[in-house]
C-alpha positions in Angstrom: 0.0 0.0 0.0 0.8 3.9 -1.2 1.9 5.6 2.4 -1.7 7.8 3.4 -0.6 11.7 3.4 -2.2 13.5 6.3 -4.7 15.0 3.5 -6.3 11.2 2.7 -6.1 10.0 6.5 -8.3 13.2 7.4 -10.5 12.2 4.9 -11.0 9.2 5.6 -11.6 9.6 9.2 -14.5 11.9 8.5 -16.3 9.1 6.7 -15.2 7.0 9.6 -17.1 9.8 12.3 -20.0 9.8 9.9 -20.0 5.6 10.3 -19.6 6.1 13.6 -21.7 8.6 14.7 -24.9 6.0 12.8 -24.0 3.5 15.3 -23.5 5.8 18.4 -26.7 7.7 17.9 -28.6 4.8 17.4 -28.5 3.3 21.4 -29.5 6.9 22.7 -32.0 8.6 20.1 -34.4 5.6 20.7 -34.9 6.4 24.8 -36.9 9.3 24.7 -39.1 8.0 22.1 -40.1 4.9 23.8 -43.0 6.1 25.2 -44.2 7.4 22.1 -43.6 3.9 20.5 -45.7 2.0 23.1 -48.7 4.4 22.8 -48.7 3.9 18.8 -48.8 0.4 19.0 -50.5 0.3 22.3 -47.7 -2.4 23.4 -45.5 -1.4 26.5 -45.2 -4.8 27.9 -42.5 -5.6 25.2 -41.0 -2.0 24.5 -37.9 -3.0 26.4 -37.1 -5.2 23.4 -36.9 -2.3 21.6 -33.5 -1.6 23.5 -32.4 -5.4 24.2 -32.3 -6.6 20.7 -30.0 -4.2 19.8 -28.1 -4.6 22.7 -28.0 -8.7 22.3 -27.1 -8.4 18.4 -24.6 -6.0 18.6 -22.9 -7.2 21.4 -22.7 -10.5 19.8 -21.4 -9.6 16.6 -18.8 -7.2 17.2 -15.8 -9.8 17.5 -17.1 -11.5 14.3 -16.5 -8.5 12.4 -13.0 -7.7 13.5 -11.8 -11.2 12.7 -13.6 -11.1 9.9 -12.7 -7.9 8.8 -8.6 -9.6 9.4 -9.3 -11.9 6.7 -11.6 -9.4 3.8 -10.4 -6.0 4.4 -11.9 -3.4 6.3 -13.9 -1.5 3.5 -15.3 -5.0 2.5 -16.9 -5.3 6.4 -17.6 -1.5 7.0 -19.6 -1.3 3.7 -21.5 -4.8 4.5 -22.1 -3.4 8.1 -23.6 0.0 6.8 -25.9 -2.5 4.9 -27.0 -4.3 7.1 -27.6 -1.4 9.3 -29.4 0.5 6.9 -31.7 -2.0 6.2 -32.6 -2.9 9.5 -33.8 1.4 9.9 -35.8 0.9 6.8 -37.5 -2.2 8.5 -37.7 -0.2 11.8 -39.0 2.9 9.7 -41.7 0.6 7.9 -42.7 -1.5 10.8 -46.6 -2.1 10.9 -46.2 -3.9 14.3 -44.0 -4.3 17.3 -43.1 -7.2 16.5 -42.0 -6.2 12.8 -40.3 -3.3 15.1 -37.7 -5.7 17.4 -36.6 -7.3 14.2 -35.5 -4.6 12.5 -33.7 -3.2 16.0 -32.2 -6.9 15.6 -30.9 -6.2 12.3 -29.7 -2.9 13.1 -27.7 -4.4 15.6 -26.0 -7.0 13.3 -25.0 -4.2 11.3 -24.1 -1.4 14.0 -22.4 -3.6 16.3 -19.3 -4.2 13.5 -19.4 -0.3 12.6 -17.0 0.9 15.9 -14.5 -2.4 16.3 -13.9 -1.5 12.4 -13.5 2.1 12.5 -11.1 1.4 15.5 -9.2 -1.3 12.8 -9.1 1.6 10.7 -7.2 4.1 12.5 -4.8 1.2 13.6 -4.0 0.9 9.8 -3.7 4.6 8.7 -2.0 6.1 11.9 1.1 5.3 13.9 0.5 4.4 17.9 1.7 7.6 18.9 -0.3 9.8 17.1 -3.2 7.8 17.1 -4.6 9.3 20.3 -5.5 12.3 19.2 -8.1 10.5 16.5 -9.6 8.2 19.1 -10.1 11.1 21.4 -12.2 13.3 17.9 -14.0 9.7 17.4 -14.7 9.6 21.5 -16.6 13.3 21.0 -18.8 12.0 18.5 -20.1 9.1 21.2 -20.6 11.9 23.5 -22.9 14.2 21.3 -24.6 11.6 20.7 -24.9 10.8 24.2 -26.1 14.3 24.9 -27.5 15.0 21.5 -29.3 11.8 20.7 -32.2 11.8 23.4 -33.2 15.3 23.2 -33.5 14.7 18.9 -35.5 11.7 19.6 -37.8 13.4 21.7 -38.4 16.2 19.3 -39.1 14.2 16.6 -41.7 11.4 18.5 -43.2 14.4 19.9 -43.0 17.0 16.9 -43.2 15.0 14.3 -43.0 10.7 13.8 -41.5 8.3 16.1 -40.4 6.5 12.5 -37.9 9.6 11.7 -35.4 8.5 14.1 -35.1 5.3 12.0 -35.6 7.1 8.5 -32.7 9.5 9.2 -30.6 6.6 9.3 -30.6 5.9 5.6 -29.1 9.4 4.4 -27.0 9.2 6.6 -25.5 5.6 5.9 -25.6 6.2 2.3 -23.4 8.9 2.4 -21.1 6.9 4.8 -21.2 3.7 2.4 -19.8 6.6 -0.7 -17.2 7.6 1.9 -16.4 4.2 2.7 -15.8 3.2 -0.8 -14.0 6.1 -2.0 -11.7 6.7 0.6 -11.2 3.0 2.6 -9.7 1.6 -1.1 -6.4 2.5 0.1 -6.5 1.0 3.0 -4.1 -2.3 3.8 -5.8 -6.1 2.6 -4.1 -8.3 5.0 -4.0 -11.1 2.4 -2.6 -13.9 4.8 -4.6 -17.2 4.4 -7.2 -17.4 7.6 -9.5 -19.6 8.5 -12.8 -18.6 9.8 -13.6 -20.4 13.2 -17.5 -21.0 12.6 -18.1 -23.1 15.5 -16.0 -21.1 17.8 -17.7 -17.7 16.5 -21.1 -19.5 17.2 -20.0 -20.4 21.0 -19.2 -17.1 21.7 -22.3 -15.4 20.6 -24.5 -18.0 22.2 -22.5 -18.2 25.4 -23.1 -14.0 25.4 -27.3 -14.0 24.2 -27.9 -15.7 27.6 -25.9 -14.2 30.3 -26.7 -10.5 29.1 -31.0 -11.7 29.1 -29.8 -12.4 33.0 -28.1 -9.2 33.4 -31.0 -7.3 32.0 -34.2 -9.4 33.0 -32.4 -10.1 36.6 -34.1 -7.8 39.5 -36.8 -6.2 37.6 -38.7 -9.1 35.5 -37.8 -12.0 37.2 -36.1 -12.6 40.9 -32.2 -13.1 40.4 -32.4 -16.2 42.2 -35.6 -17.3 40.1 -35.1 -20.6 37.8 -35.2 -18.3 34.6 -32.1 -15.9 35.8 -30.5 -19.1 36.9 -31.0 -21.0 33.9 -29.6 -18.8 31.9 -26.6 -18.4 33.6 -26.1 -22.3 34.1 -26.6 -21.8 29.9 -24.3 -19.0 29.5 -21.6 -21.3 31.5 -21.9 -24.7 29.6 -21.3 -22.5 26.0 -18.3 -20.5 28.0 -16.9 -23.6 28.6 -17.4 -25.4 25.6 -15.7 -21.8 23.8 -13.1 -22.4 26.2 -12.7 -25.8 25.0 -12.7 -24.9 21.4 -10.0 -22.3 21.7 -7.6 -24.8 22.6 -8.8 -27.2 20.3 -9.3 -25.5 16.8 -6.1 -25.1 14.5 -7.2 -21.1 14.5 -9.1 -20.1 16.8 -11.7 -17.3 16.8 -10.3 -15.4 19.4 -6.4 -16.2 19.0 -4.9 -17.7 22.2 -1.6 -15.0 21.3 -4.0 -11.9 21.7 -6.2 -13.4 24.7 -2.8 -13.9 26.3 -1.1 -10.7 25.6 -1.3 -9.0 29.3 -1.7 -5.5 27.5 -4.8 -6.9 26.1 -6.1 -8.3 29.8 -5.1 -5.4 31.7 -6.3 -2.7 29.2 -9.4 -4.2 28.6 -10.4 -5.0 32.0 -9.5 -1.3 33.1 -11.3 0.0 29.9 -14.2 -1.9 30.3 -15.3 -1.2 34.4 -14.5 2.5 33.4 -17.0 2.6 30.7 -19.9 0.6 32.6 -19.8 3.1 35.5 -19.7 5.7 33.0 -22.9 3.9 31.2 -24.9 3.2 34.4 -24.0 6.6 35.8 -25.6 8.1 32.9 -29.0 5.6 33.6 -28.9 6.5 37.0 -28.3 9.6 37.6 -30.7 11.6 36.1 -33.4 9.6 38.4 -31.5 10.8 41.3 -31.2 14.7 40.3 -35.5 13.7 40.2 -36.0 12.1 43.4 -33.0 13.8 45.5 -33.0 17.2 44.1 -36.6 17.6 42.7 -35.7 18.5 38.9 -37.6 18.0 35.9 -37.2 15.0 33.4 -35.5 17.8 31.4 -33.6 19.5 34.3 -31.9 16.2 34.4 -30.8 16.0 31.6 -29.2 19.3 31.1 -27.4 18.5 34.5 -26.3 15.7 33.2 -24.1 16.7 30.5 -21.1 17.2 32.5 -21.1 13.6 33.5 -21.7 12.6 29.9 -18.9 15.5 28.8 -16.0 13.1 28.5 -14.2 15.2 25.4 -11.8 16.7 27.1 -10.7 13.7 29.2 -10.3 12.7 25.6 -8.4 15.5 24.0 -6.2 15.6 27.2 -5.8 11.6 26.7 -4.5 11.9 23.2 -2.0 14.8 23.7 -0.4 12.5 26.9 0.1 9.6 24.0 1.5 12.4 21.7 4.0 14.2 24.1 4.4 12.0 26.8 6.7 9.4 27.2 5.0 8.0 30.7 1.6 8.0 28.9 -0.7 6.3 31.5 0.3 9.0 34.1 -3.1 11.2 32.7 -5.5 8.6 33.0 -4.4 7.5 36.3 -4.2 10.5 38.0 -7.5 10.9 36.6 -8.9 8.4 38.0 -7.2 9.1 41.5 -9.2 12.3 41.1 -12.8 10.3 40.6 -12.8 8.1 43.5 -12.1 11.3 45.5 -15.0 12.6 44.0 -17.2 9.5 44.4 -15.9 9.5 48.1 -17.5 13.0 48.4 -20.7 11.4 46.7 -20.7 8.8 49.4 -20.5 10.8 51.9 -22.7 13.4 51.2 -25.1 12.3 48.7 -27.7 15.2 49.5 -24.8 17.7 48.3 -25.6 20.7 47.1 -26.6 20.7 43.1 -23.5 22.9 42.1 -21.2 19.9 43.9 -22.8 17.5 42.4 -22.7 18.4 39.1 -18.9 19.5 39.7 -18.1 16.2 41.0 -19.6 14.8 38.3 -17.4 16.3 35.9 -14.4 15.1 37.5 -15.7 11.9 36.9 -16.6 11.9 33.3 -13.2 13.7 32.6 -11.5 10.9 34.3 -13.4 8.2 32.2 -12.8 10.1 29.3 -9.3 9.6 29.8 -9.1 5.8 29.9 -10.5 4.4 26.7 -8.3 6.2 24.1 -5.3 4.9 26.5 -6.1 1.0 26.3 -7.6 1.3 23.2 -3.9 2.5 21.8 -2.2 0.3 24.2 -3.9 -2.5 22.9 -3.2 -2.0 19.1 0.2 -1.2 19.6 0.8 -4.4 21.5 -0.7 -7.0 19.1 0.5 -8.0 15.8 -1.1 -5.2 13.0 -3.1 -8.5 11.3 -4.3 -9.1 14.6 -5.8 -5.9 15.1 -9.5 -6.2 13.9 -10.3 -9.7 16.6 -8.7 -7.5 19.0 -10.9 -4.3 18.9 -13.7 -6.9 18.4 -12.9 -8.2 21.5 -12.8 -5.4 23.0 -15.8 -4.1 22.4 -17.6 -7.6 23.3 -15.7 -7.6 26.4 -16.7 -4.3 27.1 -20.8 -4.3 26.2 -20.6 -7.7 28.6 -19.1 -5.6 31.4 -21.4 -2.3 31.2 -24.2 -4.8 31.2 -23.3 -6.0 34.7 -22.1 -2.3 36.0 -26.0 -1.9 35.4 -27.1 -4.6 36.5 -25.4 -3.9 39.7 -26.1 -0.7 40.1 -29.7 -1.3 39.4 -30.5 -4.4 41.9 -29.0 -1.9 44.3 -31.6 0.6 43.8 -34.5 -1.6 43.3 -33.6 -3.2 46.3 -33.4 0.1 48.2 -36.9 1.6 47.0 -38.5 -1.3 47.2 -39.1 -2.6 43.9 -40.4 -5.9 43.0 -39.6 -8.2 40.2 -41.9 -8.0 37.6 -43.0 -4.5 37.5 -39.9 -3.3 35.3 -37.9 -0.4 35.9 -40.8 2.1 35.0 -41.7 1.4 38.3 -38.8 2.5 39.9 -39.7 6.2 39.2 -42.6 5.9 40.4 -41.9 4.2 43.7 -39.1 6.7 44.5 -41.5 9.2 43.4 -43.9 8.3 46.5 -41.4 6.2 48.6 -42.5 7.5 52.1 -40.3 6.4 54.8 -37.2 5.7 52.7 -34.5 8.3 52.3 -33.4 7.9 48.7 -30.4 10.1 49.1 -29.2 7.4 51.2 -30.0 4.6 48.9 -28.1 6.3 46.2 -25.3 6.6 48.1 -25.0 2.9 47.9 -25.0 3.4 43.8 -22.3 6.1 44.0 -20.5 3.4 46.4 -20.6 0.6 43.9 -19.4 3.3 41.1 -16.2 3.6 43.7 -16.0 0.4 43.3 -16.0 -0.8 39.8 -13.6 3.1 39.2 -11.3 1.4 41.6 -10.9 -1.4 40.1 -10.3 -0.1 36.6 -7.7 1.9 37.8 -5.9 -1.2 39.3 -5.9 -2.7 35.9 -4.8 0.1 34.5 -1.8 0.3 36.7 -1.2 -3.1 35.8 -1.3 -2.8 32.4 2.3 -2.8 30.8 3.2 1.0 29.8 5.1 -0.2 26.7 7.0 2.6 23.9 4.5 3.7 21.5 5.7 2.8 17.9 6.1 6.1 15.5 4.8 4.3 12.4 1.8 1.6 11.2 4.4 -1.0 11.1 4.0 -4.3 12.4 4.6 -4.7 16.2 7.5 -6.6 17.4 6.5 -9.5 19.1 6.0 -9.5 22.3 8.4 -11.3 24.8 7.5 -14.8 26.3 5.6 -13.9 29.9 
């Protein structure tokens, strides 16, 4: 391949923020809408599926594409997962029923959940290691304006207009990223070494994932965690882990090499990545119930006070510039990180602060989170062999989705437990009960929430510590191998 001029790789990273931005919108736009969606089809009992079969799909897929994506290129998979993607918004967009509605969420899933893994892939190939934080950080603000941006658009459009917009935008949209994808991602490196395509290990590791996250979201608020079902599907979940397990050491090439599962960069940085962004994904859940319940603001109010929490850009910019000038690189995101768990400490203590503190405190956290994904998500691509690079970030991602699920999950059985909530009446109800819980201070259950956030922070910033700070390479070429542990 012709060496990309700065000109072409700015290029092509636009079409890349335009891919990206399809698949990031897409899990927030949808929340505010909901409600609209259930009175249309006069069906709330199975508008949570709405956000679950995207959640299942996508999760699931996301390795498949960056191993697959090894083997066929990278425009080859980002143009078949803006397919796919597009046509599951044009079966949302066209959907006569609710039923017709969760399949084309499914779909959409299939097709989004490939679209960040490969983007990631992408930059790997065009950019050296220690540049490439400053591109992860631009591709980190488009996740949070759509984080900030994407409710408040879907609820102008289900309430101004149709609830099917937020699906029809999508086409546009993907059209002009498919062009942009074909033009530009031509150039792009083919690594044309013969693979082999692990079917029956790729099909273990979806179906070990389908059940465990149905626990993680069905646990504590449709069925009892310790109820048959949730216990089922965990016994499920284990068998196909371990049967995965037992085809990774079995098959000639496995899905998920046993050179990049092993790579302690990999553990470490995923692990730390992976806490960091569940707190930062159940924070953003939680929190705007407890500026309602604690501090008496609007649905609205809430959400304006929670853009510092979802404001993780500069964390971001600040991240890429430490990878760019620094030699000690993981100094910014730890420190970072020392700074949140002050601030959660404070949140623990006093969680009937003052809204100004809050919100202040909250900012110290998202910056802090902000700083940690474009960190590991370098370290990891500069410490695996470049062909490598596309199972890694799939992995990644998998591994990550699997980890915010249970930050949730966690966070949630807290506070269901501490308001009083019962299995089976779904998380609506948790508004509602804290809304009229008489007797209970819910400042005090929420401190248990901001504890568990401690937690999980705490623990991502152990792994981070752990994680080997090796010398980021100045070029795309191929990483040495790493020594023997």
């Amino acid at each position: 391949m012709a060496k990309v001029s700065h000109a072409e790789v700015r290029t092509i990273f636009f079409g890349l923020m335009l891919a990206a931005l399809l698949a990031a919108l897409n899990q927030t736009i949808i929340a505010t809408a909901l409600p609209t969606i259930g009175r249309y089809f006069a069906d709330f009992e199975n508008l949570s599926w709405l956000v679950t079969a995207y959640l299942l799909t996508s999760t699931a897929v996301a390795p498949l594409y960056g191993k697959l994506s090894d083997i066929h290129g990278r425009r080859t998979m980002m143009l078949a997962a803006i397919g796919l993607f597009i046509a599951g918004s044009v079966m949302c967009g066209a959907a006569t029923d609710m039923t017709m509605l969760i399949l084309g969420r499914g779909l959409q899933g299939i097709g989004g959940g490939g679209i960040l893994p490969l983007c990631q892939a992408v930059i790997a190939d065009v950019v050296a290691p220690r540049e490439r934080g400053r591109y992860q950080a631009y591709m980190g603000v488009v996740w949070v304006t759509s984080g900030v941006g994407g409710p408040v658009l879907g609820g102008v459009l289900a309430e101004h207009a149709h609830w099917s917009l937020i699906f029809w935008l999508n086409v546009p949209m993907g059209i002009a990223a498919a062009f942009l994808t074909y033009k530009y991602l031509a150039r792009i490196t083919r690594h044309d070494r013969k693979h082999k395509l692990d079917l029956l290990g790729a099909m273990l590791m979806m179906a070990s994932a389908i059940p465990l996250l149905l626990a993680l979201t069905w646990g504590g608020t449709r069925f009892e965690w310790l109820s048959p079902q949730i216990l089922g599907l965990i016994a499920v979940s284990f068998v196909l882990s371990l049967a995965f397990g037992w085809r990774l050491v079995r098959a000639p090439e496995p899905f998920l090499p046993l050179a990049v599962l092993n790579n302690p960069v990999m553990r470490m940085g995923t692990a730390s990545a992976s806490l960091s962004m569940g707190v930062s994904i159940a924070l953003t859940i939680f929190v705007p119930l407890y500026f309602e319940v604690v501090h008496g603001l609007s649905a609205s109010e809430s959400g304006i006070a929670l853009i510092p929490l979802a404001l993780t850009t500069p964390g971001s910019l600040l991240s890429g510039q430490a990878m760019l000038y620094w030699k000690r690189y993981k100094r910014a995101p730890v420190i970072g990180l020392c700074l949140a768990l002050v601030a959660l400490v404070f949140l623990v203590w006093r969680p009937d602060l003052p809204l100004l503190y809050v919100t202040l405190l909250l900012c110290v956290v998202g910056t802090a989170i902000g700083l940690v994904y474009p960190i590991t998500t370098v370290s990891i691509q500069n410490a695996v062999p470049h062909r490598q690079v596309g199972v890694a970030m799939g992995a990644l991602n998998f591994f990550r989705s699997l980890a915010s699920a249970f930050v949730v999950a966690v966070m949630g059985a807290i506070l269901l437990a501490g308001l009083g909530a019962t299995p089976g009446r779904g998380s609506a109800s948790v508004v509602a009960i804290s809304m009229n819980s008489a007797g209970v201070d819910v400042a005090s259950v929420f401190r248990y929430v901001f504890l568990s956030a401690l937690i999980f922070l705490a623990l991502s910033l152990v792994f981070l510590i752990m994680m080997e700070e090796r010398p980021l390479r100045g070029t795309t070429a191929e990483a040495p191998t790493p020594p023997p542990e």
